[in-house]
TORLUMMAR-328123 format. One record per residue: x, y, z of N, C-alpha, C, CB in turn. Coordinates in steps of 0.001 Angstrom, whole numbers, padded with zeros to 6 digits, always signed. Atoms other than C-alpha are relative to their C-alpha. Glycine has a CB too. Layout:
BEGIN
XYZXYZXYZXYZ ...
REM end
This chain:
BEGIN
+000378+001406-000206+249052+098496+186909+001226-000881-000200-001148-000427-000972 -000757+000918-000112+251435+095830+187457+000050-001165-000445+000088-000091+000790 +000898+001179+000384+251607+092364+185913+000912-001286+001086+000031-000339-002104 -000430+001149-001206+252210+089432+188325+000687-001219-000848-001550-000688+000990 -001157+001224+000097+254879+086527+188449+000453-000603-001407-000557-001292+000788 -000023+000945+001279+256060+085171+184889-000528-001549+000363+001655-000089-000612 +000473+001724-000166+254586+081683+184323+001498-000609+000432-000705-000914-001812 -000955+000858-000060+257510+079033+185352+000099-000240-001377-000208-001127+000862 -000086+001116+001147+259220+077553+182035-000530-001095+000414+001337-000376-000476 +000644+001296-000084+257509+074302+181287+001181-000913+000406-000742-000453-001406 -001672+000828-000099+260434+071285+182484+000378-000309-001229+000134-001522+000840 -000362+000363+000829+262418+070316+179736-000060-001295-000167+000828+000429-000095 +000061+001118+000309+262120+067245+178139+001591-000702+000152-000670+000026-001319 -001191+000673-000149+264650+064201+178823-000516-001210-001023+000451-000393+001680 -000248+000570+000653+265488+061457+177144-000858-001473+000243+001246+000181-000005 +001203+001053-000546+263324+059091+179605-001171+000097-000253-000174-000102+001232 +001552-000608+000425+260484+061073+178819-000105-000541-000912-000368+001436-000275 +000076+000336+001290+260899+060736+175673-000530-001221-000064+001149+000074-000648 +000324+001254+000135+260897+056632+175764-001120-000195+000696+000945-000826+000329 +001097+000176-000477+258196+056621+178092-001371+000615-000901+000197+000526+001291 +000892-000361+001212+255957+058473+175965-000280-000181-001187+000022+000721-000200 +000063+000406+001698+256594+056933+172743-001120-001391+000054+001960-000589-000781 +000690+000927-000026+254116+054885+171249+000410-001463-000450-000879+000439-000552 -001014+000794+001114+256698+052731+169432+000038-001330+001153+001952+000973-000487 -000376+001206-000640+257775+049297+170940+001124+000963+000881+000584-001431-001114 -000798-000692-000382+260405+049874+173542+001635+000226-000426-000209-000290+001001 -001170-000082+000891+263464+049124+171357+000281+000580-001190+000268-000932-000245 +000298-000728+000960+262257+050579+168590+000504+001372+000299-001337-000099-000255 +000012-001440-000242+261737+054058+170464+001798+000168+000373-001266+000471+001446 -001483-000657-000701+265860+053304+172004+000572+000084-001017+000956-000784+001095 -001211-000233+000995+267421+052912+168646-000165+001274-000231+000070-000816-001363 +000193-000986+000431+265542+055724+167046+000581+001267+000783-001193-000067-000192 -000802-000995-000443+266403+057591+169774+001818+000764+000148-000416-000247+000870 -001671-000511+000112+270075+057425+170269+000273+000095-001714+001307-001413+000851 -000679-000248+001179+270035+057777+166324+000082+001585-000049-000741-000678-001259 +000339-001542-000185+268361+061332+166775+001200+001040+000673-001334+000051+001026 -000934-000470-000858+270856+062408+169646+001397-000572-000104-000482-000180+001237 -001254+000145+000175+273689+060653+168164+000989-000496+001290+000337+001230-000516 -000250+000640-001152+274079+058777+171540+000411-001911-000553-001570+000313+001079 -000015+001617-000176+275215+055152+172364-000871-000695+000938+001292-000447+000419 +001043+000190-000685+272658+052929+173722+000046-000118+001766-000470-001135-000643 +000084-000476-001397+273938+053099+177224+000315+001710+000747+000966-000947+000561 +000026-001165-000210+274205+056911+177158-001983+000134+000531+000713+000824-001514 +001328+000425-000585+270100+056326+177763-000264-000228+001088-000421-000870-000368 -000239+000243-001609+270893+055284+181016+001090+000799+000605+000382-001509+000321 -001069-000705-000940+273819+057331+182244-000708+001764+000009+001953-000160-000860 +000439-001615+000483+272381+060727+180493-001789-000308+000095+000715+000557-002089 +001126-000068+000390+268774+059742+180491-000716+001221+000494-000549-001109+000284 +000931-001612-000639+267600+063055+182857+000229+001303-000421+000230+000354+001514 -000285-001430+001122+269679+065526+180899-001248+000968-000821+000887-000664-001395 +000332-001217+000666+268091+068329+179672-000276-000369-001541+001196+001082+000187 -000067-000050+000961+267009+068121+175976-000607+001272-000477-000331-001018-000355 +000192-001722+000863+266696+071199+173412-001160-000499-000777+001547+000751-001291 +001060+000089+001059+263903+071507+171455+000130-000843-001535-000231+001431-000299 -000247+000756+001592+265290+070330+168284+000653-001165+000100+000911+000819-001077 +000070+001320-000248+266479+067468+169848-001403-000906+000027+000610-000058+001168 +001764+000867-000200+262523+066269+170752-000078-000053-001473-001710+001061+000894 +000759+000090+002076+261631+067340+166894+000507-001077-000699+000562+001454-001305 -001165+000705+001090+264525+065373+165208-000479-001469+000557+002082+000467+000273 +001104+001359-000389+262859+062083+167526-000780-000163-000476-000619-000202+000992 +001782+000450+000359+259163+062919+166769+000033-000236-001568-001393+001507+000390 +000793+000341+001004+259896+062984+163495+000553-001482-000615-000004+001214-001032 -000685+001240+000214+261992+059740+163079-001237-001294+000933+001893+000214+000786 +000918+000521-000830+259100+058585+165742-001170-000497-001097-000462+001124+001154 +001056+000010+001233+256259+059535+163217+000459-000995-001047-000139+001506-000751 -000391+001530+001156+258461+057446+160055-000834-001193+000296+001742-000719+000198 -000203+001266-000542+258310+054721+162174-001441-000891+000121+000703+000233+001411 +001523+000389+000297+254622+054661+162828-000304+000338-001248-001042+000653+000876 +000905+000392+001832+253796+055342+159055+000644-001401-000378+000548+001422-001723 -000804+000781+000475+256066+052156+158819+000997-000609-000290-000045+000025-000281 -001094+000078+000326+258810+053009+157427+001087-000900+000725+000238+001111-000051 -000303+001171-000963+261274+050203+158132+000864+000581+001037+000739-001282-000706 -000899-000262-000575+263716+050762+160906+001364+000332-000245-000078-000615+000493 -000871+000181+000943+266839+049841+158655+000265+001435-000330-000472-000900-001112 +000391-001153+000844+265393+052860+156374+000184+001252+000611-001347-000070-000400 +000067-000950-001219+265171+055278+159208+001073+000618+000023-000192-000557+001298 -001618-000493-000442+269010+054873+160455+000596-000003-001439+001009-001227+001204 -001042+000559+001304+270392+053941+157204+001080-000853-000012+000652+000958-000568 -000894+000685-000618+272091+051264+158601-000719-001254+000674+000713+000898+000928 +000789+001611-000976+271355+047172+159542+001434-000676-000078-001680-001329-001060 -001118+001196-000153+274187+044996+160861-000350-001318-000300+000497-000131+001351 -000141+001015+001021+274791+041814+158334+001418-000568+000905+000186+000649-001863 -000468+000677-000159+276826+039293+159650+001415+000695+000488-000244-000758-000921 -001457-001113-000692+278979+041475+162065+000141+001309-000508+001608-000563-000352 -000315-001137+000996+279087+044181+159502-000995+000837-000284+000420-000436-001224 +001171-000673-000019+277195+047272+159534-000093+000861-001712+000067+001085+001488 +000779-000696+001559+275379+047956+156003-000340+000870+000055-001069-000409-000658 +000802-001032-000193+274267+051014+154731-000921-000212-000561+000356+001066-000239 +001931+000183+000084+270289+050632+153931-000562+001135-000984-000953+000364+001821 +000894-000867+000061+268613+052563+151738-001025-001015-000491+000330+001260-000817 +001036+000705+000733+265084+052060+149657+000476-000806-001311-001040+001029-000390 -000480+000900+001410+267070+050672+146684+000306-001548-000025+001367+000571-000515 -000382+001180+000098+268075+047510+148164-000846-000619+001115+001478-000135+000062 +000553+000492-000965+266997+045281+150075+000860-000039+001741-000302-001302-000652 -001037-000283-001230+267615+045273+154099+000003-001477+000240-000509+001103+001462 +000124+001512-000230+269689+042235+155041-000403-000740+001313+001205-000499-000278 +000843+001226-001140+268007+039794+157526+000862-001011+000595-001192-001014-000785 -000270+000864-000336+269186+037292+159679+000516-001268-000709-000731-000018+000514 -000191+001288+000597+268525+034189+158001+000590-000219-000967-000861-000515-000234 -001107+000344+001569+270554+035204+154840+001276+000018+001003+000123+001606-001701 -001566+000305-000521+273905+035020+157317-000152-002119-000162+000300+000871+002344 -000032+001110+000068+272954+031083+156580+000880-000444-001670-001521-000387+000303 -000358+000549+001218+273592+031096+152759+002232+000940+000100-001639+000784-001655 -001288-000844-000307+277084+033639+153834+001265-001538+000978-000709+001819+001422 -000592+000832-000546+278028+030567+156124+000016-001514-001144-000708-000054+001443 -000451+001497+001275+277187+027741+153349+001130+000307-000990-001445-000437-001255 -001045-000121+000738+279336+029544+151077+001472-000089+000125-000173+000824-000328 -000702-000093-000650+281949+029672+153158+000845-001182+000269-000521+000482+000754 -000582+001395-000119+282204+026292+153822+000335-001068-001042-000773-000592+000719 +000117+000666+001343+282063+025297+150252+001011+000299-000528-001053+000286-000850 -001578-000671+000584+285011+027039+149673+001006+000127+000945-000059+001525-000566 -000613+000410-001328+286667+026162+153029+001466-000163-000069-000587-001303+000499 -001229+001051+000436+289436+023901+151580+000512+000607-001448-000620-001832-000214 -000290-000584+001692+290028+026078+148040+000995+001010+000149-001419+000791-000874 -000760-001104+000005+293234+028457+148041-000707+001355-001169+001561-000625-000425 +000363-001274+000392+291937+032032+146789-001088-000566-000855+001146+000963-000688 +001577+000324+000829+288326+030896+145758-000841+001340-000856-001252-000529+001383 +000844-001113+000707+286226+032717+143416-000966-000319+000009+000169+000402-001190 +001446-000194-000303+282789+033638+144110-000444+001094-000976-000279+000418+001572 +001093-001138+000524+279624+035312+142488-001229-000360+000701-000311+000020-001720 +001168-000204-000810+277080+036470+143880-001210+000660-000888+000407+000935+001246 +000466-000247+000956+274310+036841+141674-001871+000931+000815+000110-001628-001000 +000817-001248-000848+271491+039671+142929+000556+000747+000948-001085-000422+000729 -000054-000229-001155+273539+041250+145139-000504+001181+000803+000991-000144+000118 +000721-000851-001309+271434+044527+146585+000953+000471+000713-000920-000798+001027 -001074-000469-000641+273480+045895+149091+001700+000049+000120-000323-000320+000733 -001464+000385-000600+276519+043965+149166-000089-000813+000610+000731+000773+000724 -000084+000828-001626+275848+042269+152169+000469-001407-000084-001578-000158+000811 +000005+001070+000411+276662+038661+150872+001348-000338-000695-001084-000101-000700 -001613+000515+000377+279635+039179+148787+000738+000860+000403+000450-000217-001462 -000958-000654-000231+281255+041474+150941+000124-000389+001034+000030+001143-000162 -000056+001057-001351+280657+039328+154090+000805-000916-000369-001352-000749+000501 -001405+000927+000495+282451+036823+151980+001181+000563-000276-000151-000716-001231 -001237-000078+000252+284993+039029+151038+001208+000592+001138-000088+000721-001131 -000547-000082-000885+285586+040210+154317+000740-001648+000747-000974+000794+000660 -000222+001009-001079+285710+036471+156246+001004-001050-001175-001769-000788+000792 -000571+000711+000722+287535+035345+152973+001419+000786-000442-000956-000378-001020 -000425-000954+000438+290334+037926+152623+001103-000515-001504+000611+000728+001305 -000848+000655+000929+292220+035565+149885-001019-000174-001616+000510-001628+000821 +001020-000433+001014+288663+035640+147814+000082+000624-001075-000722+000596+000397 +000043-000533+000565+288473+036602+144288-001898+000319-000031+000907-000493-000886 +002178+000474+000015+284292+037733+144315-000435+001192-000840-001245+000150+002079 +000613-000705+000856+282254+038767+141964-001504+000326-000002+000303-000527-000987 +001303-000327-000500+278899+040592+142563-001018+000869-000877+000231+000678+001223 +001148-000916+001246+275653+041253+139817-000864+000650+000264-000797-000635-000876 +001440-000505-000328+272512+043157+140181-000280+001615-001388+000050+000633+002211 +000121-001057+001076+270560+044927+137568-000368+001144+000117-000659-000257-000820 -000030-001351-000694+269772+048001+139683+001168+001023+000321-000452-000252+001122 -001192-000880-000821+272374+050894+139354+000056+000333+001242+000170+001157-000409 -000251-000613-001394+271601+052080+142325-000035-000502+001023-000611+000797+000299 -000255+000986-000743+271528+049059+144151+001752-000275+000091-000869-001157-000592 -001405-000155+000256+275266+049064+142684+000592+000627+000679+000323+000393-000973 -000236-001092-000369+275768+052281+143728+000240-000255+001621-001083+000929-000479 +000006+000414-001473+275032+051150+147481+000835-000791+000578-000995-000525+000321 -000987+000819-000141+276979+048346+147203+001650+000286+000087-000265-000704-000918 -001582-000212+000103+280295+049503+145852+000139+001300+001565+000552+000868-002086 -000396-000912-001232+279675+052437+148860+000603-000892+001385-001477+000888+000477 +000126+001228-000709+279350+049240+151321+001538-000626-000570-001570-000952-000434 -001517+000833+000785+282700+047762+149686+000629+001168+000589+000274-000297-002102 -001130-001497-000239+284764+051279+150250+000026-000039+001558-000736+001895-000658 -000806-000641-001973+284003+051564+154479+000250-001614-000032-001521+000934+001990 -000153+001193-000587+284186+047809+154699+001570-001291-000366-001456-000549-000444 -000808+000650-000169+286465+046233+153187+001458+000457-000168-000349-000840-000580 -001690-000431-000005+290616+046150+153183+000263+000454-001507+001197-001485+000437 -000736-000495+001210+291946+047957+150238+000758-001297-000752+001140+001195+000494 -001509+001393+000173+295099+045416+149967-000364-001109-000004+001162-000232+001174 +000119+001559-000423+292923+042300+150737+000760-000667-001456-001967-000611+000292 -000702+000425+001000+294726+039844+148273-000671-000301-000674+000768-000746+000086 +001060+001105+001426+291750+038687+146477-000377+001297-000573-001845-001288+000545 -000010-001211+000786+291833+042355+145336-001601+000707+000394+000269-000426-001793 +001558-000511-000873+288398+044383+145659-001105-000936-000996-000466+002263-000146 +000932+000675+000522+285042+042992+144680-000458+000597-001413-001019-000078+000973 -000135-000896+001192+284585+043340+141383-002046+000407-000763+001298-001193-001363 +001240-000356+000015+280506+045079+140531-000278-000048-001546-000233+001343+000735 -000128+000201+001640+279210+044291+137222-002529+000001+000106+001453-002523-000692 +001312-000221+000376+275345+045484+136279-000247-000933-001384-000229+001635-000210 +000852+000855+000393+272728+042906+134697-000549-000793+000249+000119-000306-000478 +001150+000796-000408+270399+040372+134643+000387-001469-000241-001323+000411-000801 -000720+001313-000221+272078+037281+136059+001379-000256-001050-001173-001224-000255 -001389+000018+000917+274716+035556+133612+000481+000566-000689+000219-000616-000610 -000335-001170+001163+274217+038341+131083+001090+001119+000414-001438+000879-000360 -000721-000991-000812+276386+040677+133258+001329-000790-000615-000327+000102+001893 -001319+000287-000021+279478+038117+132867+000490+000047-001692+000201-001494+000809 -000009-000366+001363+279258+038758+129258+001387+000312-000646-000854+001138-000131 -001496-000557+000109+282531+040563+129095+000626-000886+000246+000487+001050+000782 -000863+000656-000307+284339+037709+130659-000774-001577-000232+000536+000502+001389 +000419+001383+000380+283133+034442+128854+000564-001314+000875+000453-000163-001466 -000478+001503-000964+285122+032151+130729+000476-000103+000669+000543-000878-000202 -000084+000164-001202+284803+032964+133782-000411-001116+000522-000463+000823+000495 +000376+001286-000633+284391+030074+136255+000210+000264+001120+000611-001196-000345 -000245-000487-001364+283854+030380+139850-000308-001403+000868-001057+001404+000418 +000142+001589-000713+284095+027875+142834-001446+000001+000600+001257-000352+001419 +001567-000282-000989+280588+029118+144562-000696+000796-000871+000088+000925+001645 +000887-001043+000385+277655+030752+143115-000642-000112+000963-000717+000011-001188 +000871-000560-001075+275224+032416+145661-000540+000861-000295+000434+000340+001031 +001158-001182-000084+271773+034236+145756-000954-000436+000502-000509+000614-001174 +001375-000209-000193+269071+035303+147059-000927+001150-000458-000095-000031+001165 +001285-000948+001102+266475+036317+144290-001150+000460-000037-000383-000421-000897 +001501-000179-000606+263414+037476+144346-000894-000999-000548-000665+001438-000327 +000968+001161+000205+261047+034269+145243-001108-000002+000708+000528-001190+000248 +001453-000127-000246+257954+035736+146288-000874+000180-000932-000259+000888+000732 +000674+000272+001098+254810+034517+144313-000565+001595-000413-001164-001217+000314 +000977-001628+000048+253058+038071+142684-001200+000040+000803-000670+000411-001577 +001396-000202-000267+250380+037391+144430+000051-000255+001792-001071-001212-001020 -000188+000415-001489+251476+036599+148144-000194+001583+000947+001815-000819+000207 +000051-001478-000449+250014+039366+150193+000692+000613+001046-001145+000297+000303 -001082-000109-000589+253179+039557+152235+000681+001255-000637+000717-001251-000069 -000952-001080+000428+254435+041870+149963-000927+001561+000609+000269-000124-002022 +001057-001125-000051+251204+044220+150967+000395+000542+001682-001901-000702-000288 -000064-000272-000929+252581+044085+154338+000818+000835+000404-000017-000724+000408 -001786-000456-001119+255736+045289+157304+000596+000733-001275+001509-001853+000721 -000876-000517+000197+258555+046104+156076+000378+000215-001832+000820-000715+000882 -000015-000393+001597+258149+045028+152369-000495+000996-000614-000511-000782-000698 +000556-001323+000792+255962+047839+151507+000677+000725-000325-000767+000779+000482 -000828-001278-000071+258788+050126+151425+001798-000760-000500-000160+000821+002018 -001341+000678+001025+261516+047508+149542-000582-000139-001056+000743-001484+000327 +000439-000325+001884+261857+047731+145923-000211-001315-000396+001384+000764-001233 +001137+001557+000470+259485+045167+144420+000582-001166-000738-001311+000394-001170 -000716+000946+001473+261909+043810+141787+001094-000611+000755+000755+001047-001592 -000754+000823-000737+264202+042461+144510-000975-000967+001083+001059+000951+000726 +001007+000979-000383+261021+040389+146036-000351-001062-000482-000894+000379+000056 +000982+000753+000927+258942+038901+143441+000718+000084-001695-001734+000884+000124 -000223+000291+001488+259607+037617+139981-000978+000454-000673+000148-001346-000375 +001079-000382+000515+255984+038963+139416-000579-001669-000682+000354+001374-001103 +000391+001528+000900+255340+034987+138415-000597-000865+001379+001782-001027-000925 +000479+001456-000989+254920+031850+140785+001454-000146+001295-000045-001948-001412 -001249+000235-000860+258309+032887+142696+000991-001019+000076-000326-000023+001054 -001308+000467-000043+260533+030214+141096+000426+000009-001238+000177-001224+000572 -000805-000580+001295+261525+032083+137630+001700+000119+000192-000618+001639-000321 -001495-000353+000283+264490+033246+138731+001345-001689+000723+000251+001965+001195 -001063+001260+000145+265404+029862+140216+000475-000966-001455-000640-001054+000953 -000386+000462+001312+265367+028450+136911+001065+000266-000534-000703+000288-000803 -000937-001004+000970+267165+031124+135156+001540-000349+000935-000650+002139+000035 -000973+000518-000310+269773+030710+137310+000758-001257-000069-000106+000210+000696 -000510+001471+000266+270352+027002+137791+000124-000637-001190-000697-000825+000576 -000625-000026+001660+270095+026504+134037+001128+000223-000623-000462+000758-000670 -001135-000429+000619+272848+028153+133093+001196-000101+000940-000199+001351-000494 -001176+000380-000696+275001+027765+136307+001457-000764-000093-000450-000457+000648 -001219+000920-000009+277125+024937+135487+001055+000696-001222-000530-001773-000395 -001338-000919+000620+278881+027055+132720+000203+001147+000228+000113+000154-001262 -001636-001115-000485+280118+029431+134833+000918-000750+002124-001160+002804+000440 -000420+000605-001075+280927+026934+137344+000852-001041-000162-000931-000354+000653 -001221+000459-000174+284479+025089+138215-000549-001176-000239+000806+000260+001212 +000361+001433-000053+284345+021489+137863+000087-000821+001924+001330-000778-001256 -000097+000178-001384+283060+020765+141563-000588+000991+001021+001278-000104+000240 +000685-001336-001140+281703+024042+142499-001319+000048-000023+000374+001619-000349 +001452+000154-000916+278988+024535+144307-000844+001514-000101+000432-000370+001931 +000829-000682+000371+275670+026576+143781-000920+000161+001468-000592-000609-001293 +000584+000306-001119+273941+027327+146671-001115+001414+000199+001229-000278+001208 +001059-001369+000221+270519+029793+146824-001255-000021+001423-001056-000252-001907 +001016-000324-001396+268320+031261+149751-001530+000034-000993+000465+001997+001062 +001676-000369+000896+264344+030788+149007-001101-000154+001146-000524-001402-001515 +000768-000227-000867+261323+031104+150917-000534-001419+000771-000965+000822-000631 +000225+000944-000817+259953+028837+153569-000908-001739-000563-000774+000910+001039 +000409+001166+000702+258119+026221+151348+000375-000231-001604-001430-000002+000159 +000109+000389+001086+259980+026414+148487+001185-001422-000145+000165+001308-000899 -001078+000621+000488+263085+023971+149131-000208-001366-001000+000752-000300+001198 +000077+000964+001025+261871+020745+147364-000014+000155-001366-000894-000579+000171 -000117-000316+001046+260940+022516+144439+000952+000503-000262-000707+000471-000311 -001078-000517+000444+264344+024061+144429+000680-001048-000510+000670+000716+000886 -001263+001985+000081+266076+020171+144900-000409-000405-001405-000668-001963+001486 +000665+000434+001163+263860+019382+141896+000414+000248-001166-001063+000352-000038 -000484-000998+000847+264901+022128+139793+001759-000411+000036-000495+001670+000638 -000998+000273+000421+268511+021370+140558+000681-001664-000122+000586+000840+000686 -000474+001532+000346+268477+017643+140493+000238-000395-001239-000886-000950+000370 +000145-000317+001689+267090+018236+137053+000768+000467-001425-000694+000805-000007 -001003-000092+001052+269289+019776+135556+001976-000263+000940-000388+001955-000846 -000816+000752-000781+272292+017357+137063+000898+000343+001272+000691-000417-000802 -001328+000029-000644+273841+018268+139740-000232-000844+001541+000589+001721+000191 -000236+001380-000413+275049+016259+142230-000149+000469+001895+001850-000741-000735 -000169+000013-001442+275134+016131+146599-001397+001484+000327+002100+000396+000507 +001139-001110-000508+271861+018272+146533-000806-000225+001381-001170+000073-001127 +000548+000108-001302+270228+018870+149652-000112+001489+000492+000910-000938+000957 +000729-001332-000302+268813+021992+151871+000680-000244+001737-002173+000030-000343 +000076-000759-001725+269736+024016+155361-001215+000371+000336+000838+001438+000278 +000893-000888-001155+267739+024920+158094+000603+001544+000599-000103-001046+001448 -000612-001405-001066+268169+028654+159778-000607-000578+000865-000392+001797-000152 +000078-000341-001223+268179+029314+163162-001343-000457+000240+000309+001387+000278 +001390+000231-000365+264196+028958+163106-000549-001653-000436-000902+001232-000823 +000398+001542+000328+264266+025167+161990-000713+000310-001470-001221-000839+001321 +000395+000414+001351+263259+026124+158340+000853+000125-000981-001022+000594-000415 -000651+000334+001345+264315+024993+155275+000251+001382-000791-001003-001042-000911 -000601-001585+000806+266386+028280+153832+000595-000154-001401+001387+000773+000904 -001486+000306+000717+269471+027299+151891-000428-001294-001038+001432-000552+001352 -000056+001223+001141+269399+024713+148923+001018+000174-000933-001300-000142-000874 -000767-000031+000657+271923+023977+147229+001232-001212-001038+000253+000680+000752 -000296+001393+000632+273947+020933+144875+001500+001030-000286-001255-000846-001601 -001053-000026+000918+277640+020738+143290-000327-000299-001141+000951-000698+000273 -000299+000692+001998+278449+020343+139318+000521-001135-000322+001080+000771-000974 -000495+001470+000099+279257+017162+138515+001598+000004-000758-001233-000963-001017 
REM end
């Protein structure tokens, strides 16, 4: 007895397939993909009919799957571009957003006119904030807190591919704790800019239950209070570690800026007032020291 014709192999999967079949948004499915295949996003179009191997499809579906349990995008690649500059992402920090390149540009300008300015950056999470400054500032002395080692950990990695060795304002210098307590070691320090963005979501805002927050670490969100603890804590104590003239300037959520102006009118300082981002809302708030 004889056995008749082998079946045909099934066609191999391509790379169009792939996007066509995903359930993902369609930008979603192109990053993920060229992260999988280690492609550039117009390799999608030149290579899209190519042939793919099996463990190419897998290494998609399962970066596919993440994606639908949630998991953020950021999280996925390990990687979100910050103000030109590509961050590395994990769950420890937060991923940076758009609208913080607003408080990166106030600072900037606050220290515009200052030969080799010194900055702190007080929460900093990734990096993304005082290493954007220390890139677009290369004369910058900057100083960057956060009470998460391993937020540290991310950061100083983020400092090593990014910035110049030699820059003259030397490297950024990383110092673990909880706001001013960190500068501890250096009592009288004084810087021309302070900058953050703290966590000013109320405990109870069910935003955090949602996207992308589900899967950022909680203690860089929420104060667990009414979401303006840590403005306090900060602006309180600001003016002694601040120059005579320097400027304080803090990212907060979409209805909090008056109560920020309030908070720093209060305790004196002077030319207070608030930015808009890109979306026409009130982001940025911020006053000088008298």
């Amino acid at each position: 007895m004889t056995s008749g014709p082998a079946a045909p192999a099934p066609p191999a999967t391509t790379a169009s397939a792939l996007l066509r079949g995903s359930p993902l948004p369609a930008l979603e499915a192109r990053v993920l993909l060229c992260h999988a295949l280690g492609w550039r996003r117009t390799e999608l179009i030149t290579r899209g009919d190519e042939p793919l191997g099996e463990q190419a499809e897998a290494a998609f579906r399962a970066l596919e799957g993440k994606r639908a349990a949630g998991v953020p995008i950021a999280q996925i690649v390990g990687m979100r571009e910050f103000y030109g500059l590509a961050f590395d992402v994990t769950p420890d920090v937060l991923i940076p957003r758009p609208e913080t390149e607003l408080l990166v540009e106030t600072a900037l300008d606050a220290i515009s006119t200052i030969a080799r300015p010194r900055v702190l950056d007080l929460g900093t999470g990734s990096g993304a904030i005082a290493i954007a400054i220390a890139v677009a500032r290369p004369d910058a002395s900057v100083t960057a807190v956060d009470r998460s080692p391993a937020a540290l950990t991310v950061a100083a990695r983020n400092a090593a591919k990014l910035l110049d060795p030699a820059r003259p304002g030397g490297p950024v210098t990383w110092l673990q704790g909880d706001w001013y307590g960190a500068l501890a070691s250096c009592p009288e320090a004084r810087f021309d800019a302070i900058v953050s963005n703290p966590p000013y979501i109320a405990a109870r805002d069910p935003h955090l239950d949602e996207g992308d927050l589900r899967f950022e670490p909680r203690g860089a969100l929420t104060d667990e209070s009414d979401g303006l603890s840590a403005f306090r804590a900060i602006i309180a104590h600001a003016s002694s570690f601040l120059a005579h003239g320097g400027h304080l300037w803090l990212e907060h959520g979409y209805d909090q800026a008056e109560a920020v102006r309030a908070l720093l009118m209060a305790c004196g300082f002077e030319n207070v007032g608030s930015l808009r981002d890109l979306a026409g809302i009130e982001r940025t708030t911020g006053g000088s020291r008298a």
